[in-house]
C-alpha positions as CSV (number, residue, x, y, z in Angstrom):
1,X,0.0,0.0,0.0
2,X,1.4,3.5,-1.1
3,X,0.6,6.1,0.9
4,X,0.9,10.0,-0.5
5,X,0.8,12.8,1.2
6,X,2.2,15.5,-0.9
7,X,4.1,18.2,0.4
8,X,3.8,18.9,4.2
9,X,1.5,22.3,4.9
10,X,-1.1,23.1,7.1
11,X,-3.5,21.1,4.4
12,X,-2.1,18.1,4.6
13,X,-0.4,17.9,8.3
14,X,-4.1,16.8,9.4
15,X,-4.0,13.7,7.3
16,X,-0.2,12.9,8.2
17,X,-1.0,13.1,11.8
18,X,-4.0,11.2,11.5
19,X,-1.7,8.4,9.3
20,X,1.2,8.4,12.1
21,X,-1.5,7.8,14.5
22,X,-2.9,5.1,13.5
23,X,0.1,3.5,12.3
24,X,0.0,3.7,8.3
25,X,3.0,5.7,8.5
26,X,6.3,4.2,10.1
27,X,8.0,7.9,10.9
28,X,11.1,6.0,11.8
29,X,12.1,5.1,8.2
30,X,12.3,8.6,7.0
31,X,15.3,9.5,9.7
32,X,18.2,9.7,8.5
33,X,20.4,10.9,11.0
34,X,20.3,11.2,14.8
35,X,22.3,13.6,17.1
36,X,22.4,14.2,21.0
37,X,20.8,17.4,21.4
38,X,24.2,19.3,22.3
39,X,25.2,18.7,19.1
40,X,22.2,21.1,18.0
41,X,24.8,23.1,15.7
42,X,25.8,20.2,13.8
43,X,22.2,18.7,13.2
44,X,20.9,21.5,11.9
45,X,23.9,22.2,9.2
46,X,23.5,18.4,8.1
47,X,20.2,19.4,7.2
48,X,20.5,22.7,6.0
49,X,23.2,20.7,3.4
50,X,20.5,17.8,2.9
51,X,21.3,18.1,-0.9
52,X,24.8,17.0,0.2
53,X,24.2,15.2,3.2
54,X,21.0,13.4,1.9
55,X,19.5,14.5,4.9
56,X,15.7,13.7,5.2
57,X,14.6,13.7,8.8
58,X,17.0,14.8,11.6
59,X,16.1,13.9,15.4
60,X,17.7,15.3,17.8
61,X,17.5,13.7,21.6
62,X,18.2,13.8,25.3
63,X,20.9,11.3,26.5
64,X,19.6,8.3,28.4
């Protein structure tokens, strides 16, 4: 099953929401790279490079 959503906007965020919450969507296979949240800085320059980095979905988290 293919699900499309287009491009996310306040249109269509509704419908991914609703998809993520009911499990359609797996959000986990669009991240493509994970940082610990000091390393803010370099998160957000791997994705403002995405066209070099292939940088889709960054996540940034709290150490354990």
């Amino acid at each position: 099953m293919t699900i499309t959503t287009g491009l996310v906007d306040t249109y269509s965020t509704p419908t991914l929401v609703q998809l993520l919450q009911e499990l359609q969507i797996d959000a986990r296979r669009f991240v493509t790279q994970h940082f610990p949240l000091d390393e803010f800085m370099d998160a957000y320059d791997v994705f403002a490079r995405a066209g070099e980095t292939s940088a889709l979905k960054v996540v940034l988290a709290r150490a354990a």
